[in-house]
PDB file of N, CA, C, O and CB in Angstrom:
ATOM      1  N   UNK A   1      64.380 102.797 100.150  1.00  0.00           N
ATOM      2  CA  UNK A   1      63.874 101.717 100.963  1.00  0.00           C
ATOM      3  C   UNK A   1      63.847 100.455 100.124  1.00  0.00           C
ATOM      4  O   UNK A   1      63.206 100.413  99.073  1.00  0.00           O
ATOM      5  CB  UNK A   1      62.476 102.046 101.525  1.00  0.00           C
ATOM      6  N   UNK A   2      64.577  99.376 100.608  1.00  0.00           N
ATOM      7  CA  UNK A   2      64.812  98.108 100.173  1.00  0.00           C
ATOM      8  C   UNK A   2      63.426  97.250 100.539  1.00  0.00           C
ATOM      9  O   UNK A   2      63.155  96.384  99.706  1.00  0.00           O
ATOM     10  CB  UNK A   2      66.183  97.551 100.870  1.00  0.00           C
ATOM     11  N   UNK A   3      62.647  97.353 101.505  1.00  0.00           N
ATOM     12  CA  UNK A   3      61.982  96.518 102.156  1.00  0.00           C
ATOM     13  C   UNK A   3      61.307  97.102 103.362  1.00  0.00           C
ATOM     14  O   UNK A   3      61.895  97.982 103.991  1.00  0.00           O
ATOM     15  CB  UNK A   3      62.778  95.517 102.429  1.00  0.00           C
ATOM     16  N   UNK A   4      60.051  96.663 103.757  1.00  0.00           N
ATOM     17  CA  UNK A   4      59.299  97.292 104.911  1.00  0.00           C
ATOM     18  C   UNK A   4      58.561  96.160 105.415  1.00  0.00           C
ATOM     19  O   UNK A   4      58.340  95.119 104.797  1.00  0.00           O
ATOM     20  CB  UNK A   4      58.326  98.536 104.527  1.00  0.00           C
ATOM     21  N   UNK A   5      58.190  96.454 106.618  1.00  0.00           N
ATOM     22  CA  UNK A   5      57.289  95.213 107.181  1.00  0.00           C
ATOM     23  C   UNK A   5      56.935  95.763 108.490  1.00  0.00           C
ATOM     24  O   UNK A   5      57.547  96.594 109.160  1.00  0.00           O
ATOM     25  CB  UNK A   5      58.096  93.640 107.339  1.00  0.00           C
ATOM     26  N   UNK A   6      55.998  95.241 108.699  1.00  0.00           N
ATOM     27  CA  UNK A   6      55.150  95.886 110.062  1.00  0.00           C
ATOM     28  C   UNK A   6      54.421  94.463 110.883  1.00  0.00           C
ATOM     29  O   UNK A   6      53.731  93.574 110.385  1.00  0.00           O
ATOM     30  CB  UNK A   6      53.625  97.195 109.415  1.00  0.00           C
ATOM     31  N   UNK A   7      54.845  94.639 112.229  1.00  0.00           N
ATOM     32  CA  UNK A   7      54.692  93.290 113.046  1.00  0.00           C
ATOM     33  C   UNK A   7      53.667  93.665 114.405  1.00  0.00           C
ATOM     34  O   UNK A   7      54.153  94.740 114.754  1.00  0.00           O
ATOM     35  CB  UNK A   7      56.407  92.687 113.616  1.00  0.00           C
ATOM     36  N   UNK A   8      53.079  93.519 114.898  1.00  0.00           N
ATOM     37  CA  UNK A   8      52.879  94.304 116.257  1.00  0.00           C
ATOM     38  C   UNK A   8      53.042  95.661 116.234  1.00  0.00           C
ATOM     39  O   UNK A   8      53.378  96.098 117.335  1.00  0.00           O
ATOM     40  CB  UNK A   8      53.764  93.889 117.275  1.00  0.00           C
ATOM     41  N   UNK A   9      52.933  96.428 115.439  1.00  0.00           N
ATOM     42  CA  UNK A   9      53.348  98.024 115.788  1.00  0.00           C
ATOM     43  C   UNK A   9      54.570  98.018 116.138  1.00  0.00           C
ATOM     44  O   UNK A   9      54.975  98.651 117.113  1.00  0.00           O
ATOM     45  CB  UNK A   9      52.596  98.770 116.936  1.00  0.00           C
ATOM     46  N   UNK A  10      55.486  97.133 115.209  1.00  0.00           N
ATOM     47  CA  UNK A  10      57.163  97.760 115.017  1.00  0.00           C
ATOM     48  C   UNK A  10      56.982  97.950 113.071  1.00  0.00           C
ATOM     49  O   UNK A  10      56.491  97.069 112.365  1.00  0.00           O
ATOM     50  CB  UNK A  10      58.904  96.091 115.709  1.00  0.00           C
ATOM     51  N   UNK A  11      57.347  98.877 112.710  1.00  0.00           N
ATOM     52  CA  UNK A  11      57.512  98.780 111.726  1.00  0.00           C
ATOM     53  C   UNK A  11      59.039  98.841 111.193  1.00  0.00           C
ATOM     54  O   UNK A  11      59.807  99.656 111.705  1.00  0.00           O
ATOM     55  CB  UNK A  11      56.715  99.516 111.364  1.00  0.00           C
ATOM     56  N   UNK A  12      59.459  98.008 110.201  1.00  0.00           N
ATOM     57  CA  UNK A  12      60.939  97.155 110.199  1.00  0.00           C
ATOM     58  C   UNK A  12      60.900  98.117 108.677  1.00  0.00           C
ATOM     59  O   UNK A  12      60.056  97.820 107.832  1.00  0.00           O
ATOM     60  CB  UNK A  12      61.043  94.837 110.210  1.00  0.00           C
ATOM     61  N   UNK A  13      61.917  99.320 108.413  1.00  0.00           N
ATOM     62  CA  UNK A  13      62.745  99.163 107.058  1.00  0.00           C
ATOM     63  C   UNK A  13      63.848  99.197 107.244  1.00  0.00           C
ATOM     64  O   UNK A  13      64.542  99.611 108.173  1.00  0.00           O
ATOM     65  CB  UNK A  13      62.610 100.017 106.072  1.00  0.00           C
ATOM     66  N   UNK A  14      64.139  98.498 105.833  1.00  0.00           N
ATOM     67  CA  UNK A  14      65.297  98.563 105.474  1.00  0.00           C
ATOM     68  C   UNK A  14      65.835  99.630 104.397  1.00  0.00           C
ATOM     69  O   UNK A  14      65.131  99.842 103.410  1.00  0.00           O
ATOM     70  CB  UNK A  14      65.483  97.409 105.152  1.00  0.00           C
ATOM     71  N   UNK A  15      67.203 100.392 104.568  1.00  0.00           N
ATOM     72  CA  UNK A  15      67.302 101.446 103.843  1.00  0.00           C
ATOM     73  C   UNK A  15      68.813 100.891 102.961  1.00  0.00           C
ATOM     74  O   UNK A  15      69.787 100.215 103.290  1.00  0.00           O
ATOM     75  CB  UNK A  15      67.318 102.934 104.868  1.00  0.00           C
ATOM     76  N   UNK A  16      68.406 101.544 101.778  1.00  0.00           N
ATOM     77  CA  UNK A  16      69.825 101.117 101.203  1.00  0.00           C
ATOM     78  C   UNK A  16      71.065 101.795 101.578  1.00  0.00           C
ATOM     79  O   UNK A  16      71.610 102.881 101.777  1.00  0.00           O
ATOM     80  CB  UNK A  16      69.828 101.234  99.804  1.00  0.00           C
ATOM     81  N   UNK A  17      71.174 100.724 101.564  1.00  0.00           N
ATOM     82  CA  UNK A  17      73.125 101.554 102.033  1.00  0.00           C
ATOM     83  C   UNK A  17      73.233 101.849 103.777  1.00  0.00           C
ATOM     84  O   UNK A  17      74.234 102.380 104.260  1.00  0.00           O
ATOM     85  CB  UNK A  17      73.410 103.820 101.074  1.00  0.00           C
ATOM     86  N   UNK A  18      72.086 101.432 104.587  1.00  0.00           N
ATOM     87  CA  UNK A  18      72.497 102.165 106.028  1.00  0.00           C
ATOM     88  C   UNK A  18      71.750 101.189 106.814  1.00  0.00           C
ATOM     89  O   UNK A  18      71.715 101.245 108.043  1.00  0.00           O
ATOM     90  CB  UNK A  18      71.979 103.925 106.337  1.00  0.00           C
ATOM     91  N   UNK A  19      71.133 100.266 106.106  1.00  0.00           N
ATOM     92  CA  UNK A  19      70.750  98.679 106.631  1.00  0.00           C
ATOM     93  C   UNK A  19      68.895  98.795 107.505  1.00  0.00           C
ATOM     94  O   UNK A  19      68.137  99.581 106.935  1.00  0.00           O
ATOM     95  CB  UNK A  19      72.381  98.088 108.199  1.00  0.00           C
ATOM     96  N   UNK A  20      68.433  98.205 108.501  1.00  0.00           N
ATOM     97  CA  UNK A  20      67.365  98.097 108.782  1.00  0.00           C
ATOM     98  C   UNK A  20      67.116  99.338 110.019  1.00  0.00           C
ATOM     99  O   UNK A  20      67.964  99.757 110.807  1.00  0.00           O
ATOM    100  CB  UNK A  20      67.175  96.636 109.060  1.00  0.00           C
ATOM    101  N   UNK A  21      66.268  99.584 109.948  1.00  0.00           N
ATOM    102  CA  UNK A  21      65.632 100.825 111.713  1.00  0.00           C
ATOM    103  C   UNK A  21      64.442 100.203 111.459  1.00  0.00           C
ATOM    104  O   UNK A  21      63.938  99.652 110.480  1.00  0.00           O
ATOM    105  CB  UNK A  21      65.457 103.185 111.762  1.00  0.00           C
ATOM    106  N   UNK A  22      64.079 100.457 112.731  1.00  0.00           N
ATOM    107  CA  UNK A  22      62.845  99.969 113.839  1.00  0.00           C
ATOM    108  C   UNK A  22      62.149 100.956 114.402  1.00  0.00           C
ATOM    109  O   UNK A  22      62.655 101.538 115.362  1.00  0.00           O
ATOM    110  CB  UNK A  22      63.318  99.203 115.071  1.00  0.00           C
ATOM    111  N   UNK A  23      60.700 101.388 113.867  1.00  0.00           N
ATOM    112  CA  UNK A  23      60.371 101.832 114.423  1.00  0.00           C
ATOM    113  C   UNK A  23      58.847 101.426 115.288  1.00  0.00           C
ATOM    114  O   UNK A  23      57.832 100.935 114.794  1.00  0.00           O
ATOM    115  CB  UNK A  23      60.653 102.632 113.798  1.00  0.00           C
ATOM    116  N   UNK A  24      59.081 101.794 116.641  1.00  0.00           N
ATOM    117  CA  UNK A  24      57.539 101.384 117.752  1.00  0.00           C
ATOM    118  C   UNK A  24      56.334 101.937 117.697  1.00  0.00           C
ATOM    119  O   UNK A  24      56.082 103.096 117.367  1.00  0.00           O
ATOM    120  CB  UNK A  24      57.659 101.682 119.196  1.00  0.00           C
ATOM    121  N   UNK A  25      55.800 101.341 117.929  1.00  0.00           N
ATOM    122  CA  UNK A  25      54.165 102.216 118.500  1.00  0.00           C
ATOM    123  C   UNK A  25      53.376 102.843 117.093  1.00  0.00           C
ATOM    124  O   UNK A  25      52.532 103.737 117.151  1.00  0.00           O
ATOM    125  CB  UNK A  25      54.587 103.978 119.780  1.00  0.00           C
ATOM    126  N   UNK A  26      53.868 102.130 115.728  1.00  0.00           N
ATOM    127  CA  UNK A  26      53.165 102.799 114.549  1.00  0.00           C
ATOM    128  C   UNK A  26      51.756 101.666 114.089  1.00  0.00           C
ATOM    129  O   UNK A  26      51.725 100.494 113.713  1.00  0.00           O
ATOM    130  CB  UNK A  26      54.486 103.013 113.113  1.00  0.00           C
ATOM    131  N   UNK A  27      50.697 102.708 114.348  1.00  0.00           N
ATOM    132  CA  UNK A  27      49.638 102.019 113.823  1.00  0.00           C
ATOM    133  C   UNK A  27      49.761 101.363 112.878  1.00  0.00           C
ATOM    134  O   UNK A  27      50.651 101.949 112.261  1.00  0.00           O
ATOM    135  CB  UNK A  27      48.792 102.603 113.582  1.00  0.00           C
ATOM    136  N   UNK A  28      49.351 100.147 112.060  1.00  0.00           N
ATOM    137  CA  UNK A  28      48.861  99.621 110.678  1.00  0.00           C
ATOM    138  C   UNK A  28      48.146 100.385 110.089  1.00  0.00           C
ATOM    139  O   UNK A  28      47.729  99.497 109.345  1.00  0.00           O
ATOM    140  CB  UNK A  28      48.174  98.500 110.649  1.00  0.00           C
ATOM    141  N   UNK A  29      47.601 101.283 109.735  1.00  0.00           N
ATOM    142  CA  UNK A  29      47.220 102.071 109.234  1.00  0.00           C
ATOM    143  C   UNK A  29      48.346 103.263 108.718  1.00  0.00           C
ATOM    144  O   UNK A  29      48.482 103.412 107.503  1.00  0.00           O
ATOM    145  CB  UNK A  29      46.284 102.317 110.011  1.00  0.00           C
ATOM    146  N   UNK A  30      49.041 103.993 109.534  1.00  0.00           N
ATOM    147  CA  UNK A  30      49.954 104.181 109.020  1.00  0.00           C
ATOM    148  C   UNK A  30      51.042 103.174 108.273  1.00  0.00           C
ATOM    149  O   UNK A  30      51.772 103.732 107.455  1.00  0.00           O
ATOM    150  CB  UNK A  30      50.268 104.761 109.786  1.00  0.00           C
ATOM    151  N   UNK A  31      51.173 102.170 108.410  1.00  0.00           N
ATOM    152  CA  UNK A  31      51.961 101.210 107.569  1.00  0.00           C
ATOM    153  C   UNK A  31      51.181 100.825 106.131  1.00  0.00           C
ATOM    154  O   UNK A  31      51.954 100.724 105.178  1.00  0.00           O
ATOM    155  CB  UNK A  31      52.216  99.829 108.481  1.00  0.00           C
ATOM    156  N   UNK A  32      49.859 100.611 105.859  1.00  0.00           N
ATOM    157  CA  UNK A  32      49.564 100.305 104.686  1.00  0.00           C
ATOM    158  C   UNK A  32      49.446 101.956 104.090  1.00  0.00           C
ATOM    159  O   UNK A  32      49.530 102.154 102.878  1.00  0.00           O
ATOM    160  CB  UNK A  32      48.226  99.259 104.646  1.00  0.00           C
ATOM    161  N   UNK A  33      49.296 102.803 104.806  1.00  0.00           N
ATOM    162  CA  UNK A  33      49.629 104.288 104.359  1.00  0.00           C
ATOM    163  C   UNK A  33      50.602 104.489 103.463  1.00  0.00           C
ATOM    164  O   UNK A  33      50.390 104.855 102.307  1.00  0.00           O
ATOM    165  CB  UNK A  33      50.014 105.103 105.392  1.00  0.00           C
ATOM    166  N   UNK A  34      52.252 104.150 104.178  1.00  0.00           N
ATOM    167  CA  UNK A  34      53.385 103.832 103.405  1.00  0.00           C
ATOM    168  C   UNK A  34      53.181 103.073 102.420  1.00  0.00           C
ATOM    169  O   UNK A  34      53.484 103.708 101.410  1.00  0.00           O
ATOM    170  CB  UNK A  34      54.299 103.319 104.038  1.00  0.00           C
ATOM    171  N   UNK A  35      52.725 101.747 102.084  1.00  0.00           N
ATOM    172  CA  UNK A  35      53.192 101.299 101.501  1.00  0.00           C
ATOM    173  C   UNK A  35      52.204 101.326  99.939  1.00  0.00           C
ATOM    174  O   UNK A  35      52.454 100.822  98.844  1.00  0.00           O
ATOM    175  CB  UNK A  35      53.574 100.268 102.266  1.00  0.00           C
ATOM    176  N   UNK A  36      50.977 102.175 100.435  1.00  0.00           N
ATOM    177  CA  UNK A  36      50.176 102.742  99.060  1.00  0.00           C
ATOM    178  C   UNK A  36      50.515 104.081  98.637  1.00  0.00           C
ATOM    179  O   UNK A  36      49.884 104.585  97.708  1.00  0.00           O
ATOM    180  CB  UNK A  36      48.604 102.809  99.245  1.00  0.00           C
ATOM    181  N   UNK A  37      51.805 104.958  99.443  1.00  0.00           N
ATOM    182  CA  UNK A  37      52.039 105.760  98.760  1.00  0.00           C
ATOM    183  C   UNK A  37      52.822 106.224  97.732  1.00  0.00           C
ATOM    184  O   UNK A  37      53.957 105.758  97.837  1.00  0.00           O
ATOM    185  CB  UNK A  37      52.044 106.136  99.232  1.00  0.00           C
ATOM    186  N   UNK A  38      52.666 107.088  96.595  1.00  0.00           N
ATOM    187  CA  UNK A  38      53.649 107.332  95.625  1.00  0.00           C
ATOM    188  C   UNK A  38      55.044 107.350  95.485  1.00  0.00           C
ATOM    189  O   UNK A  38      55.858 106.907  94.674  1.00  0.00           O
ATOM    190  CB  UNK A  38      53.462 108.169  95.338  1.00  0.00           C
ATOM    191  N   UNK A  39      55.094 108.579  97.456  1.00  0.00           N
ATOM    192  CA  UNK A  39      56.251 108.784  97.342  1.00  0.00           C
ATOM    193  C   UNK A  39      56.849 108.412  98.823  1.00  0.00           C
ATOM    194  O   UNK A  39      56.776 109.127  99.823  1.00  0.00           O
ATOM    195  CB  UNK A  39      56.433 110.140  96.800  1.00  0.00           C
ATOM    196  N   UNK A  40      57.378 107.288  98.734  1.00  0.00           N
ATOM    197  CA  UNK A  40      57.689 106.286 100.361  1.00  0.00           C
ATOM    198  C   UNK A  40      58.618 107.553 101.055  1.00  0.00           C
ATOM    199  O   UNK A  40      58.376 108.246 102.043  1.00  0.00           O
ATOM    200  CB  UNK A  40      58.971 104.278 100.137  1.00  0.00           C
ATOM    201  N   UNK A  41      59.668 107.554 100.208  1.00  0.00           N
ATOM    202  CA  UNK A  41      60.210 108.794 101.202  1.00  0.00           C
ATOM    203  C   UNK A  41      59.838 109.934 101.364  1.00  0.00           C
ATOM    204  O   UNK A  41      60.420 110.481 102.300  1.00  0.00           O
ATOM    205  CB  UNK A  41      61.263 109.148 101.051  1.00  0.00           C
ATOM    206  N   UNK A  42      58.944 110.684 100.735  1.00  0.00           N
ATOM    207  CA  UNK A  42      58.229 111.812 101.194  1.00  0.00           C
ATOM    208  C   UNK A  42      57.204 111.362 102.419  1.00  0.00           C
ATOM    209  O   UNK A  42      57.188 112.010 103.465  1.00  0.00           O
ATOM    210  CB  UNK A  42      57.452 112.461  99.932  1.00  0.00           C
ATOM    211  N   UNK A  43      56.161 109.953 102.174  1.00  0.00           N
ATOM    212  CA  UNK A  43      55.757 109.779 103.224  1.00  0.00           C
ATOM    213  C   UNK A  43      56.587 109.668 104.667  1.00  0.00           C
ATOM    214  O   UNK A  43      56.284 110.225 105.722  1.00  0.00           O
ATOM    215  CB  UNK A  43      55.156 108.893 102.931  1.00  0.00           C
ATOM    216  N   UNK A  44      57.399 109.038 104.484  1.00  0.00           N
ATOM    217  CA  UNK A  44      58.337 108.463 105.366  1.00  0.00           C
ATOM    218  C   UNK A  44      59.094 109.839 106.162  1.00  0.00           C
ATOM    219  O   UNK A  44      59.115 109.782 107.392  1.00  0.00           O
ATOM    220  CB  UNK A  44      59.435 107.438 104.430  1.00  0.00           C
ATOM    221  N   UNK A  45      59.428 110.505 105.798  1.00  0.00           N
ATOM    222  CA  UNK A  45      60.065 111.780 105.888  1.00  0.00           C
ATOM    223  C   UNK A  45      58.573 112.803 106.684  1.00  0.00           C
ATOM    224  O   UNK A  45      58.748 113.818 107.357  1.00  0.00           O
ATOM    225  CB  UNK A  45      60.697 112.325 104.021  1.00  0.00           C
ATOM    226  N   UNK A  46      57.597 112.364 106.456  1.00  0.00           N
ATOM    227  CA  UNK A  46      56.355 113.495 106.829  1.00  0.00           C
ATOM    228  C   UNK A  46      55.358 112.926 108.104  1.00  0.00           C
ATOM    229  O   UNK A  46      54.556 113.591 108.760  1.00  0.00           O
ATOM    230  CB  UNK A  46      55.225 113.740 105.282  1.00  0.00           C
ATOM    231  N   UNK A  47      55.681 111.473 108.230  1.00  0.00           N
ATOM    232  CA  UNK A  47      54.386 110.617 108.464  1.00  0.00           C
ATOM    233  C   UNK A  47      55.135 109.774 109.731  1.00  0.00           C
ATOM    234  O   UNK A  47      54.458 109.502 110.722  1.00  0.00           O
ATOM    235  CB  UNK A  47      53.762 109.528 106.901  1.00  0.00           C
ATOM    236  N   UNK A  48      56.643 109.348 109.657  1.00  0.00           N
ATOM    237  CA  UNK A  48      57.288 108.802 110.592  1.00  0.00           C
ATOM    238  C   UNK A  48      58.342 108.747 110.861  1.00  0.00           C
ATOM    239  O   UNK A  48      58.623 107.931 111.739  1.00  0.00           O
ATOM    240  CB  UNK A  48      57.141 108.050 110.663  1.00  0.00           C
ATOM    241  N   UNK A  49      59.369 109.501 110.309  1.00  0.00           N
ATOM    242  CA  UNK A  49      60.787 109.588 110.753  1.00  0.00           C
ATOM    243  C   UNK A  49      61.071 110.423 111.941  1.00  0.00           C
ATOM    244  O   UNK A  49      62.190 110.407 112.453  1.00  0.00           O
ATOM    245  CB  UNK A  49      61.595 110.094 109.688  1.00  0.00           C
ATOM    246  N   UNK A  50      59.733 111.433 112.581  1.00  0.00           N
ATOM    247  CA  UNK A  50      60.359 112.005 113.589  1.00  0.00           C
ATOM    248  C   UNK A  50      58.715 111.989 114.802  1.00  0.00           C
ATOM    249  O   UNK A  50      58.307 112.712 115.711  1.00  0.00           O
ATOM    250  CB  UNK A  50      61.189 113.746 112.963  1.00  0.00           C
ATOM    251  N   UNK A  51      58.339 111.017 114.268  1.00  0.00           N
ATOM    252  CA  UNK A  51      56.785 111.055 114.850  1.00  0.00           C
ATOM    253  C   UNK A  51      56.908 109.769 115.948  1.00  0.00           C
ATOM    254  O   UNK A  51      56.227 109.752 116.974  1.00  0.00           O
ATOM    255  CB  UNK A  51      55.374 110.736 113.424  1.00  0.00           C
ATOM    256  N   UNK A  52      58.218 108.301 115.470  1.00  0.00           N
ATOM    257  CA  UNK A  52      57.794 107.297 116.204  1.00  0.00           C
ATOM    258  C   UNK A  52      59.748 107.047 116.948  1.00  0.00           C
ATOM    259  O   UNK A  52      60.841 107.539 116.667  1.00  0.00           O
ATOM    260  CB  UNK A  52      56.826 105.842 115.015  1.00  0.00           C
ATOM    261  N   UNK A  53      59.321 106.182 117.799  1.00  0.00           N
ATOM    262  CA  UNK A  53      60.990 106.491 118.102  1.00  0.00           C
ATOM    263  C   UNK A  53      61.283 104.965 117.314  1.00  0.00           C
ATOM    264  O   UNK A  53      60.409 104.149 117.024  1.00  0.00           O
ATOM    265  CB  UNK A  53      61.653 106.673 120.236  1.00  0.00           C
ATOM    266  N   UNK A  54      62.878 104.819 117.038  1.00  0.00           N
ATOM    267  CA  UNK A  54      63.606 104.082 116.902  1.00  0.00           C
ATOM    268  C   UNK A  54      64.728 103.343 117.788  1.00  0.00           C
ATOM    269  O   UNK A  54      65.446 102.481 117.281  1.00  0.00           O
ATOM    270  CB  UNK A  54      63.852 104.528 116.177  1.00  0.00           C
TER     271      UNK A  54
END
């Protein structure tokens, strides 16, 4: 992950090499979740890749 950002409950990354996804309806809470965790893609992989749609 190049970059993350969270607007309204879209949360915006960007991935290297495969460019930006969008995902809806994710609390801020889960977003400062991500972005205090150790391991972004383990979170990311556990917490919202199949939990929010894109």
């Amino acid at each position: 992950m190049s970059r993350i950002e969270w607007d309204s409950g879209t949360l915006s990354i960007w991935f290297t090499g495969s460019g930006r996804y969008d995902y809806y309806n994710v609390p801020k809470t889960i977003y400062e979740r991500l972005l205090a965790s150790r391991s972004k893609g383990t979170f990311f992989n556990g917490h919202i890749r199949d939990q929010y749609g894109s």
